[in-house]
N, CA, C and O atoms as a DFTB+ gen file, in Angstrom:
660 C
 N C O
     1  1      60.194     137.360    -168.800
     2  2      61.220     137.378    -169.839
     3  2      62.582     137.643    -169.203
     4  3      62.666     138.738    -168.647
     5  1      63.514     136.973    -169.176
     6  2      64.764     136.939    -168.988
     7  2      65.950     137.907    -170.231
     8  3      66.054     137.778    -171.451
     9  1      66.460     138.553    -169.562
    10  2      66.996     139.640    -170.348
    11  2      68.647     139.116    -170.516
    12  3      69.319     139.344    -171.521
    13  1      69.043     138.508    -169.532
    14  2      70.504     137.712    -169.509
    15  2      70.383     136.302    -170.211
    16  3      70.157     135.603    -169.223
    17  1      70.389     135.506    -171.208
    18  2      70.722     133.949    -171.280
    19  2      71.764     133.781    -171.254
    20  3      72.616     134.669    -171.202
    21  1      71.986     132.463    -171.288
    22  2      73.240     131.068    -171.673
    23  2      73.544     131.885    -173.021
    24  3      72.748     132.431    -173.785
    25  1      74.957     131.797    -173.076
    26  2      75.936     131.943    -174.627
    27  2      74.964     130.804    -175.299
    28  3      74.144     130.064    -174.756
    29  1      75.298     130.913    -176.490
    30  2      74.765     129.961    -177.706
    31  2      75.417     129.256    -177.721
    32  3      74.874     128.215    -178.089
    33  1      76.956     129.068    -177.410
    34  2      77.950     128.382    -177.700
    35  2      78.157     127.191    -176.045
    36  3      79.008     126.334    -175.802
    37  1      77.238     127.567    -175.415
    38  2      77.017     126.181    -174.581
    39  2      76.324     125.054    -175.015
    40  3      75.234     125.006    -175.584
    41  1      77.077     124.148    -174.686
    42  2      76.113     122.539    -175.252
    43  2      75.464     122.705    -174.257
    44  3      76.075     122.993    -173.228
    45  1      73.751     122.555    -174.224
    46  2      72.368     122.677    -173.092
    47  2      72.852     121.005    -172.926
    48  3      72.979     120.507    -171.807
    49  1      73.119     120.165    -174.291
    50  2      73.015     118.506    -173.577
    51  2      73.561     117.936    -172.393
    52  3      73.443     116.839    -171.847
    53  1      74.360     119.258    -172.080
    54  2      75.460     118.802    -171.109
    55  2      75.329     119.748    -169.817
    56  3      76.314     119.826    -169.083
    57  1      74.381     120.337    -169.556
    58  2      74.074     121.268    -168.595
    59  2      73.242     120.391    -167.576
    60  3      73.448     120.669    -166.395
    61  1      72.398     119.444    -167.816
    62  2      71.334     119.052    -167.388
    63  2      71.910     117.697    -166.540
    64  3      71.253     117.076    -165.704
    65  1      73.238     117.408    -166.944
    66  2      73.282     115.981    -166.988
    67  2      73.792     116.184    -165.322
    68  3      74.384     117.219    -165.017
    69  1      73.526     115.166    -164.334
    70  2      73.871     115.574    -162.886
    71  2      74.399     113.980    -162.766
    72  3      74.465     113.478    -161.644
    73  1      74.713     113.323    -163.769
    74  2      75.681     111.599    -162.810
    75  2      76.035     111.453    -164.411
    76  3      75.483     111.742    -165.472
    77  1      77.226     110.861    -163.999
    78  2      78.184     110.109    -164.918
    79  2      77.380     109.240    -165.539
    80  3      77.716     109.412    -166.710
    81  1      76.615     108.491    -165.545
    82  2      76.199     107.284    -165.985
    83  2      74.920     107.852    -167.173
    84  3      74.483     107.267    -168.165
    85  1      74.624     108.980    -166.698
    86  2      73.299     110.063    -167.364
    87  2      74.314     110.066    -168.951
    88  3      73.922     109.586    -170.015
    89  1      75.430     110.623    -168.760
    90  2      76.512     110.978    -170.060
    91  2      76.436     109.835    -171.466
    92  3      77.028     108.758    -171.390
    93  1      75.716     110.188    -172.605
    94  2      75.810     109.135    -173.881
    95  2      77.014     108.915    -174.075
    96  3      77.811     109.766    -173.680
    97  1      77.515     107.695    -174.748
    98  2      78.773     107.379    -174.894
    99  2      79.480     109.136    -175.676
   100  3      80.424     109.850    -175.337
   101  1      78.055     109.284    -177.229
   102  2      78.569     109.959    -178.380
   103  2      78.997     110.994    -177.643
   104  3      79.779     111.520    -178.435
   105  1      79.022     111.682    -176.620
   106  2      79.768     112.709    -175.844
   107  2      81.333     112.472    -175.464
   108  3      82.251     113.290    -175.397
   109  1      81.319     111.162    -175.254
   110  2      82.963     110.751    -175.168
   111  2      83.750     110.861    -176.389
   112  3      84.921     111.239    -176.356
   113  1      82.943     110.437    -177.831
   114  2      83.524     110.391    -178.849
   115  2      83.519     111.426    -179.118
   116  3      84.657     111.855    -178.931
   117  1      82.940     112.111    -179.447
   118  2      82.559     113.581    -180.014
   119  2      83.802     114.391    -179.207
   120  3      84.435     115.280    -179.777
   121  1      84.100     113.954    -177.716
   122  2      85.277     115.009    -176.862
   123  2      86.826     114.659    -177.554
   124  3      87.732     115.454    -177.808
   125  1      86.760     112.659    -177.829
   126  2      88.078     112.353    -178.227
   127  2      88.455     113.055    -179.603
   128  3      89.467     113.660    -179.957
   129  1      87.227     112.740    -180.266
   130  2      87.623     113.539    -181.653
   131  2      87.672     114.665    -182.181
   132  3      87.758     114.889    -183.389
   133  1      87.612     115.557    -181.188
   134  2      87.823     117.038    -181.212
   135  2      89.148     117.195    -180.615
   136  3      90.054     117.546    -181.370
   137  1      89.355     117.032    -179.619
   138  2      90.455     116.552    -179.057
   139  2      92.041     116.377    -180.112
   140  3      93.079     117.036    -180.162
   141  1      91.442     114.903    -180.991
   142  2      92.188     114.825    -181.914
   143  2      92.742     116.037    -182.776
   144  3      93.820     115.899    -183.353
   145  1      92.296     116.773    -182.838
   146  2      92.335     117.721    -183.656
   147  2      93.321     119.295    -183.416
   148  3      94.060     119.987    -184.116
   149  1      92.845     119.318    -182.127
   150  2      93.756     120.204    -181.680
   151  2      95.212     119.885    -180.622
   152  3      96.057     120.764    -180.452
   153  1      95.307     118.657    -180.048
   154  2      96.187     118.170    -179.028
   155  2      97.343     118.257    -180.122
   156  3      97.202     118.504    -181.320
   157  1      98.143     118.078    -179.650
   158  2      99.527     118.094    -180.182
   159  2     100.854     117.331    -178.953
   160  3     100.696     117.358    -177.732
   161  1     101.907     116.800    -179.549
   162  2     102.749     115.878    -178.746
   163  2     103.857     116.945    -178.612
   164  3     104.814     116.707    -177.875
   165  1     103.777     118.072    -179.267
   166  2     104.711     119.342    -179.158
   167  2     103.909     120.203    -179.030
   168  3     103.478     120.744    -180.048
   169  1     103.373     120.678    -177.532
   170  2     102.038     121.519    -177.918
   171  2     103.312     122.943    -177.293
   172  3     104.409     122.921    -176.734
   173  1     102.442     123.953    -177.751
   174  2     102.964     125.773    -177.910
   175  2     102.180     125.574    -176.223
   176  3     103.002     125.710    -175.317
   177  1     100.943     125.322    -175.829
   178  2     100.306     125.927    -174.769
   179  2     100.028     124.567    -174.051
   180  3      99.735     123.517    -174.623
   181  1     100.150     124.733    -172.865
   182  2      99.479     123.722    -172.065
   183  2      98.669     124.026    -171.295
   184  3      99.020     124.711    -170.335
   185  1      97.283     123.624    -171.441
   186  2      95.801     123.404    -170.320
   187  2      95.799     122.747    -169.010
   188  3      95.389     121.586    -169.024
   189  1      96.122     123.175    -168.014
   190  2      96.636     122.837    -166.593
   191  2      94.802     123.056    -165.726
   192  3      94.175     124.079    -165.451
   193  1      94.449     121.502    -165.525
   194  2      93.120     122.010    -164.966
   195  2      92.818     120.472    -163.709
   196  3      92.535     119.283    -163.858
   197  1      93.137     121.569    -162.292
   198  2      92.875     120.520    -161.165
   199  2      91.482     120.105    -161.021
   200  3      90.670     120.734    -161.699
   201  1      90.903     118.858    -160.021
   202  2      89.772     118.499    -160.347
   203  2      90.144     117.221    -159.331
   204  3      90.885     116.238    -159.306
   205  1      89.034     117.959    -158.426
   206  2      88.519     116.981    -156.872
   207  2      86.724     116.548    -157.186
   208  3      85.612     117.076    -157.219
   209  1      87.034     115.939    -157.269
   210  2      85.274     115.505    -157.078
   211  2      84.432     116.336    -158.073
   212  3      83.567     117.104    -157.651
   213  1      84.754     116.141    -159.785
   214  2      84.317     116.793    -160.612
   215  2      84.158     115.918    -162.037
   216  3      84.520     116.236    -163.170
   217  1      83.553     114.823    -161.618
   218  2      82.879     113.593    -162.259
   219  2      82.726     114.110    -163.469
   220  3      83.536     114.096    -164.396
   221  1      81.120     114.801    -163.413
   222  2      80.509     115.047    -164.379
   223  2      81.060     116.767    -164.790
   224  3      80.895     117.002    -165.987
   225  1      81.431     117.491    -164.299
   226  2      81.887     118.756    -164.590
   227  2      83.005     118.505    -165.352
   228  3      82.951     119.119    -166.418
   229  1      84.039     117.810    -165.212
   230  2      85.053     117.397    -165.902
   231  2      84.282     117.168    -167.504
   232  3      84.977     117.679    -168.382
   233  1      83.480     116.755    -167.837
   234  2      83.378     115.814    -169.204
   235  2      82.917     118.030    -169.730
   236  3      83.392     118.440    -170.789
   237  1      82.150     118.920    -168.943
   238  2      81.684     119.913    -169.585
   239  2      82.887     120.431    -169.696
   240  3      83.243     120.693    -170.844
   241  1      83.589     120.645    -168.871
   242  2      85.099     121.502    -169.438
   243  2      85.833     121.350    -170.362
   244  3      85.969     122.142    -171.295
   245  1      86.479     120.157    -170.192
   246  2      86.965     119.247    -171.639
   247  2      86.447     119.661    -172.834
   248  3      86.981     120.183    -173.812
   249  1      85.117     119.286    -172.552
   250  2      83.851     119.274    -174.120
   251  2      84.434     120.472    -174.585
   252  3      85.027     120.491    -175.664
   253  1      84.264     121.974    -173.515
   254  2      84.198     123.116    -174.218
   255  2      85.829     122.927    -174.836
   256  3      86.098     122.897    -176.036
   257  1      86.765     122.817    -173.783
   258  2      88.134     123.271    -174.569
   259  2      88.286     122.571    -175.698
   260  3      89.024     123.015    -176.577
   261  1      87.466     121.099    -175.893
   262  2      88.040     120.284    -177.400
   263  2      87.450     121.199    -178.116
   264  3      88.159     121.625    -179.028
   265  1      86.259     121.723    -178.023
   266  2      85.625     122.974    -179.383
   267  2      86.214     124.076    -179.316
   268  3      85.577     125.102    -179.551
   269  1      86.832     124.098    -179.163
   270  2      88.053     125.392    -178.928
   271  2      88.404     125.499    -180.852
   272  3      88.519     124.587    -181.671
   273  1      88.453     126.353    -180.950
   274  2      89.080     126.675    -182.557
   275  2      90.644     127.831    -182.408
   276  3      90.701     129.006    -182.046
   277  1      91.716     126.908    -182.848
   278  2      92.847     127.616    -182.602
   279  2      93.893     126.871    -183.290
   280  3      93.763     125.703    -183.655
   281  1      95.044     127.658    -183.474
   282  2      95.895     127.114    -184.638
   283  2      97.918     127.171    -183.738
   284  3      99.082     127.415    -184.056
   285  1      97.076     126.746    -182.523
   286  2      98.112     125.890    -181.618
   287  2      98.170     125.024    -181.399
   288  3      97.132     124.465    -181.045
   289  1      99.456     124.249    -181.448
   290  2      99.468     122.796    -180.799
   291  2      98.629     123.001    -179.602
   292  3      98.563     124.227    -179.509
   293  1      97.949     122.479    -178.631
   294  2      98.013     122.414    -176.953
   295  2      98.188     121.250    -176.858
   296  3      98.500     120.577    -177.841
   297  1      98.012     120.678    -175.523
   298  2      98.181     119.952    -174.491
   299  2      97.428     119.933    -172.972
   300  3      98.038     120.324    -171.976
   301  1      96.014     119.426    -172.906
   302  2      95.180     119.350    -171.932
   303  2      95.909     118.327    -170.731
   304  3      96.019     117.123    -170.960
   305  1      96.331     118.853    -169.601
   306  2      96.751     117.992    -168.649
   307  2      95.258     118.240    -167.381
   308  3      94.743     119.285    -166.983
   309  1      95.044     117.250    -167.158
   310  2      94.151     117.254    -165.606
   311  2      94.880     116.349    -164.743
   312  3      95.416     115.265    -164.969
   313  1      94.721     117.365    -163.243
   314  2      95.542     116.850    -162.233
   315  2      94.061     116.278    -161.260
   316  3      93.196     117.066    -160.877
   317  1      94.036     115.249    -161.073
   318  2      93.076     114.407    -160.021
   319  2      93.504     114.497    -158.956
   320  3      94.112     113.599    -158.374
   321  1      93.191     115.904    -158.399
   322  2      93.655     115.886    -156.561
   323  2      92.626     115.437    -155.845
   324  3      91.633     115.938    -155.318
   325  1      93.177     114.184    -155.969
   326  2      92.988     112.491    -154.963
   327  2      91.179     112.485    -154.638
   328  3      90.623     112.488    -153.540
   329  1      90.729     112.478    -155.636
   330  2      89.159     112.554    -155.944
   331  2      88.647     111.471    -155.357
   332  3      89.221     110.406    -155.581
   333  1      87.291     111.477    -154.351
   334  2      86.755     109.795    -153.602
   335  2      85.778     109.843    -154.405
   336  3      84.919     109.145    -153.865
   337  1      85.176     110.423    -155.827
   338  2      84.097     110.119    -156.720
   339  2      85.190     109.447    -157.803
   340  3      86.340     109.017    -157.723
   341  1      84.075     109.613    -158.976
   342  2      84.626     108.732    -160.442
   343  2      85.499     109.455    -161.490
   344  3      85.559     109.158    -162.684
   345  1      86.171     110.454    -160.865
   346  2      86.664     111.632    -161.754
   347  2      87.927     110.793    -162.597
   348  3      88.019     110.730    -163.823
   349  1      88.791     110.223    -161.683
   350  2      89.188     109.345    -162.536
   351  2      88.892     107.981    -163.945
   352  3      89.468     107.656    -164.983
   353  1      88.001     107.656    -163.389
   354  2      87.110     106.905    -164.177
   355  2      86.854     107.706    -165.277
   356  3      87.340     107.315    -166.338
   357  1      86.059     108.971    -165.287
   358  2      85.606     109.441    -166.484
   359  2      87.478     110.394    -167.278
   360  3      87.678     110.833    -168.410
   361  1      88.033     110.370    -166.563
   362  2      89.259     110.905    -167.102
   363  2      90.144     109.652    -168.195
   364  3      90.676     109.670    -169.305
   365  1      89.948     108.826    -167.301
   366  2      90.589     107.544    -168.217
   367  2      89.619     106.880    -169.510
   368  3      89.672     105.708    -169.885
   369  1      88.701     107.991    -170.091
   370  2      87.779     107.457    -171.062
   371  2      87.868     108.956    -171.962
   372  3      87.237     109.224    -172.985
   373  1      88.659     109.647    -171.379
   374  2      89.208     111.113    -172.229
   375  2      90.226     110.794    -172.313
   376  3      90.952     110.146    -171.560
   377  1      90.465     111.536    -173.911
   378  2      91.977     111.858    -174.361
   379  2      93.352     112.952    -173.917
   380  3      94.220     113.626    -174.472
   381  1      92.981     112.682    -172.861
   382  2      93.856     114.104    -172.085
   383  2      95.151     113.206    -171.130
   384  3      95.031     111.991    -170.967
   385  1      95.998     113.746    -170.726
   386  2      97.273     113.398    -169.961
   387  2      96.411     113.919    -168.422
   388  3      96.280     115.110    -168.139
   389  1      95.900     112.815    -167.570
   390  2      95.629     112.915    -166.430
   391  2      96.941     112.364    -164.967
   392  3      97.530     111.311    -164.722
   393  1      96.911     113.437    -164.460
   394  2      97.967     112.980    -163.290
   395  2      97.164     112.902    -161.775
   396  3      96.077     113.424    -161.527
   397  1      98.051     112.061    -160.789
   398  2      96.907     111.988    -159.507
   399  2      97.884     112.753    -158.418
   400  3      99.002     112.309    -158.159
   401  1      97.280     114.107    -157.722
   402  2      97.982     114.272    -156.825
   403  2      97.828     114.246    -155.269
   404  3      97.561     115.370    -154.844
   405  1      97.934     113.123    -154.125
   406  2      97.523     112.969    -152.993
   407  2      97.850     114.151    -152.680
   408  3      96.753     114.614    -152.365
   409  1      98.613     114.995    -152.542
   410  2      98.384     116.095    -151.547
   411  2      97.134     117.483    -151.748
   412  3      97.111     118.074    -152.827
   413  1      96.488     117.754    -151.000
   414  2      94.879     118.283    -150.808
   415  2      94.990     119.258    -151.333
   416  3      95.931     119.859    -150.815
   417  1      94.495     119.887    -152.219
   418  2      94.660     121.170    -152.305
   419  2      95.064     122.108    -153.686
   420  3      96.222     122.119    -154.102
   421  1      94.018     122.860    -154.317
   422  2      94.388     123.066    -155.710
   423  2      95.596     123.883    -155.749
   424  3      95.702     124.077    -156.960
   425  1      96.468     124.418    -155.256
   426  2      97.931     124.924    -155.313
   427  2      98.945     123.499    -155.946
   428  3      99.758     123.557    -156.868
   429  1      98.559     122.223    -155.078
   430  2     100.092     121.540    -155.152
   431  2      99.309     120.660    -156.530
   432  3      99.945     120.012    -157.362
   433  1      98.111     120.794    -156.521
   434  2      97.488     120.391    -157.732
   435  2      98.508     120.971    -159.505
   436  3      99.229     120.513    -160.391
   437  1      97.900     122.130    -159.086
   438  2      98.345     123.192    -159.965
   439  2      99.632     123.069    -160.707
   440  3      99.933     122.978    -161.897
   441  1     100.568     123.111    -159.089
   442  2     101.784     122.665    -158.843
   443  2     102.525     121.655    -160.041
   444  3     103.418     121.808    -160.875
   445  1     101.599     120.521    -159.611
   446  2     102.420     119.162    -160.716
   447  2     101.779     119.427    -162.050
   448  3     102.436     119.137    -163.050
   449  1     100.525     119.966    -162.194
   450  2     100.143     119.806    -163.131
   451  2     101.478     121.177    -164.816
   452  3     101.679     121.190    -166.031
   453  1     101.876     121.929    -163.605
   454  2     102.952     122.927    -164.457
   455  2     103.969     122.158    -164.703
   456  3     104.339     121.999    -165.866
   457  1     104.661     121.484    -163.551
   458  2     105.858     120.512    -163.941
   459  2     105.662     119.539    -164.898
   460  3     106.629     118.905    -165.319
   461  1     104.108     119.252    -165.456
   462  2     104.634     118.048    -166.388
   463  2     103.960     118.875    -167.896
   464  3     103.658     118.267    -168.923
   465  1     103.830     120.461    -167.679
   466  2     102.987     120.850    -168.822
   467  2     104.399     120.908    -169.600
   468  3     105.418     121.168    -168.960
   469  1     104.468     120.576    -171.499
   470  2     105.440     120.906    -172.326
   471  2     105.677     122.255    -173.113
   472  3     106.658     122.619    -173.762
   473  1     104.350     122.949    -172.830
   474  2     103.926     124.170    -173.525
   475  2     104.893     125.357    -172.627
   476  3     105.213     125.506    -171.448
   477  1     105.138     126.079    -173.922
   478  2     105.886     127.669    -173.619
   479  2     105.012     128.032    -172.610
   480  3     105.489     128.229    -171.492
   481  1     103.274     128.217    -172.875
   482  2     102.876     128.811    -172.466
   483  2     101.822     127.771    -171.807
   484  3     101.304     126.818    -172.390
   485  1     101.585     128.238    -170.216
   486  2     100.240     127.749    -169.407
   487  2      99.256     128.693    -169.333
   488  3      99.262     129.888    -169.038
   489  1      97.892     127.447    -169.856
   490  2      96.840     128.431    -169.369
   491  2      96.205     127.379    -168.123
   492  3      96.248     126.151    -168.195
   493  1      95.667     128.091    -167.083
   494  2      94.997     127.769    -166.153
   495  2      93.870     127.845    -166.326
   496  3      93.415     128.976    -166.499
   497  1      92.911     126.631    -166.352
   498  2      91.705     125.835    -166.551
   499  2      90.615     125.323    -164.987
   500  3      90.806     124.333    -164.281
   501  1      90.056     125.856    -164.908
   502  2      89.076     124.832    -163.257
   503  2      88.548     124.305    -163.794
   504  3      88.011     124.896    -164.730
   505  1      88.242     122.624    -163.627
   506  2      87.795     121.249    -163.108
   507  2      86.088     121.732    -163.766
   508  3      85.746     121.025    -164.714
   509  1      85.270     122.601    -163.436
   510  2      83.726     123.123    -163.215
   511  2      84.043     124.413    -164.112
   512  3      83.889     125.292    -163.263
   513  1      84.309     124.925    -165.023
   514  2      83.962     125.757    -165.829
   515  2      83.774     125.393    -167.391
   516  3      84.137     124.316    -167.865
   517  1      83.284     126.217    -167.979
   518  2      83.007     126.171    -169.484
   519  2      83.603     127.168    -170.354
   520  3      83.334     128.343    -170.101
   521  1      84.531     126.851    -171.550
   522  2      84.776     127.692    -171.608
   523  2      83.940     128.243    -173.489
   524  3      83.065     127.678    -174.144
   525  1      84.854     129.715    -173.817
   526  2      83.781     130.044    -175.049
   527  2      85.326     129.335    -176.429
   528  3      86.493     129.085    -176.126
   529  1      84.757     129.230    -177.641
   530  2      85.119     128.708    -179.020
   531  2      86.412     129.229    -178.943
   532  3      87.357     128.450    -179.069
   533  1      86.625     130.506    -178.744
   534  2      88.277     131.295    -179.405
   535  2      88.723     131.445    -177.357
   536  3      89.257     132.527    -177.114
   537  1      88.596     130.806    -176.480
   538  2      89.361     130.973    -174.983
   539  2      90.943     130.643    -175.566
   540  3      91.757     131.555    -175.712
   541  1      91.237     129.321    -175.853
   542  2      92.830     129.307    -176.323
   543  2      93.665     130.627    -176.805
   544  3      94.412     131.441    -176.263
   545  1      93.031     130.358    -178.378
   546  2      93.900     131.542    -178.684
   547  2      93.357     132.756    -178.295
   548  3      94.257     133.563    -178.529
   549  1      92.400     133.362    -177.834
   550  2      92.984     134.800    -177.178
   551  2      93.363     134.894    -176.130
   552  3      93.647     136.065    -175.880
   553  1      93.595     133.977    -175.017
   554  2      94.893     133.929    -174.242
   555  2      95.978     133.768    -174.426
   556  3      96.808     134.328    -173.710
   557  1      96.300     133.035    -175.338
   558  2      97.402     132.633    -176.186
   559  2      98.280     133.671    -176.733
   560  3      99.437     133.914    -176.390
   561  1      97.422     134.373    -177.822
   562  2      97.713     135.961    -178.140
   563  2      98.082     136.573    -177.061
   564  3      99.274     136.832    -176.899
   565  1      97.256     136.876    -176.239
   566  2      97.732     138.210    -175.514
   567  2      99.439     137.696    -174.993
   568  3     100.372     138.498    -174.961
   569  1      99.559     136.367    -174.655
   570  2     100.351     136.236    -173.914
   571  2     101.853     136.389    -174.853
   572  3     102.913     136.895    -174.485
   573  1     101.541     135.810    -176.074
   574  2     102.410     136.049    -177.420
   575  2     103.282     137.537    -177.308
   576  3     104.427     137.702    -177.731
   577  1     102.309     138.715    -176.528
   578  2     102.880     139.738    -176.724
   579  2     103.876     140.436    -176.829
   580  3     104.281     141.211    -177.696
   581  1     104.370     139.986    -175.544
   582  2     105.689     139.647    -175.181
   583  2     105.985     140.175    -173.581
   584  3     106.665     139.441    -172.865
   585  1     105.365     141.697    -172.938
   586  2     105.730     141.798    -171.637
   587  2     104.556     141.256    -170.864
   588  3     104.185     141.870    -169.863
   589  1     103.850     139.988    -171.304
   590  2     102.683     139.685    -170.534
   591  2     102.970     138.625    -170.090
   592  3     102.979     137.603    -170.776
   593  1     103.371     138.683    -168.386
   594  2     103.543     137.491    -167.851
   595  2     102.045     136.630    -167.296
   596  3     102.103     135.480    -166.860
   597  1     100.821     137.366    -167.400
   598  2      99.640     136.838    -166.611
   599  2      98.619     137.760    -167.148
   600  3      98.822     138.963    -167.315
   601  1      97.293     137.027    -167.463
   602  2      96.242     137.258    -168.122
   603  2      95.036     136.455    -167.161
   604  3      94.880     135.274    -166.849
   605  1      94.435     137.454    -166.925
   606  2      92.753     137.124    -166.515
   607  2      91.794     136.851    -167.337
   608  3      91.686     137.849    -168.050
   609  1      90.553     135.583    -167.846
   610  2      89.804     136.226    -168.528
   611  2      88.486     136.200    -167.404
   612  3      88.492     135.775    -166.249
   613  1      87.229     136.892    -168.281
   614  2      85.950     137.217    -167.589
   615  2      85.312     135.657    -167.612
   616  3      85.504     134.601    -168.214
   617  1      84.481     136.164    -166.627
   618  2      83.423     135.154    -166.764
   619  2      82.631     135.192    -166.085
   620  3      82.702     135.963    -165.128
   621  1      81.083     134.050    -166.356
   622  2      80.187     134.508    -165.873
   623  2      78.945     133.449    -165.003
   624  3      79.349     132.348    -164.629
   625  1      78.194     133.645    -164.856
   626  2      77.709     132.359    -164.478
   627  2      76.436     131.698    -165.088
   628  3      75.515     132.451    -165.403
   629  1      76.302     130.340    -165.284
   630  2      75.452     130.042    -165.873
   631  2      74.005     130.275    -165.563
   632  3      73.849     130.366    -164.345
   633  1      72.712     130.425    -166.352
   634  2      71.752     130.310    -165.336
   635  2      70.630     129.367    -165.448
   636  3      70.730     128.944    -166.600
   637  1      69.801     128.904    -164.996
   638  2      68.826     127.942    -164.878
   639  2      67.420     128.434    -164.825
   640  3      66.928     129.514    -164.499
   641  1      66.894     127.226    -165.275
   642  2      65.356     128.255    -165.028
   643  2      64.961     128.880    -163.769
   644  3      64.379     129.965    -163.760
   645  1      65.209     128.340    -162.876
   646  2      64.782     129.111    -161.667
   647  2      65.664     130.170    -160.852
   648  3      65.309     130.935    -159.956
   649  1      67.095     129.955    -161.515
   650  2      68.343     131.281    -161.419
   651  2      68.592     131.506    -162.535
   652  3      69.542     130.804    -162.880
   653  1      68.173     132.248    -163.463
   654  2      68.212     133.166    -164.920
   655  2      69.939     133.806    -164.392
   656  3      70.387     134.000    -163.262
   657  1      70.521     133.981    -165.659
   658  2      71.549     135.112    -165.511
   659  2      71.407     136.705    -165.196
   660  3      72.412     137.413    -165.127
């Protein structure tokens, strides 16, 4: 008996999947049209999230932030630092503002991805994480506060049947 699980609030459909091509379309739709919902062309926050060789990790990150429940504009930008897999490919089939940056390295990644964010506020996103339903706005909040220039949140790692949490 495993005493740690997976949050409830992970999609399992999307844990398992290890190649782009494994991914049902209805996962693309299901991301655009969530998406729809919260993106904004005047967003309050912008989602700044680099991504080298993160094909299929890309579509789980996304997924989680479109289920995000929050009553901010945002603005999901992914920066493609100069990926030799399909990260682009699966980026150009999401509704997100993707940029490509040849120089190596998640700093100058980071980098462009701030210069083209429109949001007051950046949150910093990795390429391979998941995040939980309310991540926006309670970063968002705290940062609202007013002397909060930088916010950490927790996190944890997923586990598998044969690495339990």
């Amino acid at each position: 008996m495993y005493f740690f699980r997976n949050p409830s609030w992970i999609d399992r459909r999307l844990l398992s999947v290890k190649r782009v091509e494994d991914l049902p379309e209805s996962i693309f739709y299901e991301i655009n049209k969530n998406l729809g919902a919260i993106q904004s062309n005047e967003p309050l926050v912008s989602i700044v999230i680099p991504a080298y060789n993160e094909e299929t990790n890309i579509v789980r990150t996304v997924h989680s932030l479109s289920k995000n429940k929050t009553n901010f504009g945002v603005e999901i930008i992914v920066v493609n630092n100069n990926s030799t897999d399909r990260t682009q490919e699966v980026l150009n089939r999401i509704n997100v503002k993707s940029y490509l940056q040849t120089k190596k390295g998640c700093g100058p990644a980071r980098q462009l991805g701030q210069q083209m964010a429109k949001g007051k506020y950046i949150l910093m996103a990795d390429g391979d994480c998941i995040y939980p339903p309310q991540w926006i706005e309670k970063m968002t909040r705290e940062l609202q506060k007013g002397n909060t220039p930088c916010i950490y949140g927790r996190y944890s790692f997923l586990g598998t049947e044969d690495k339990p949490r």
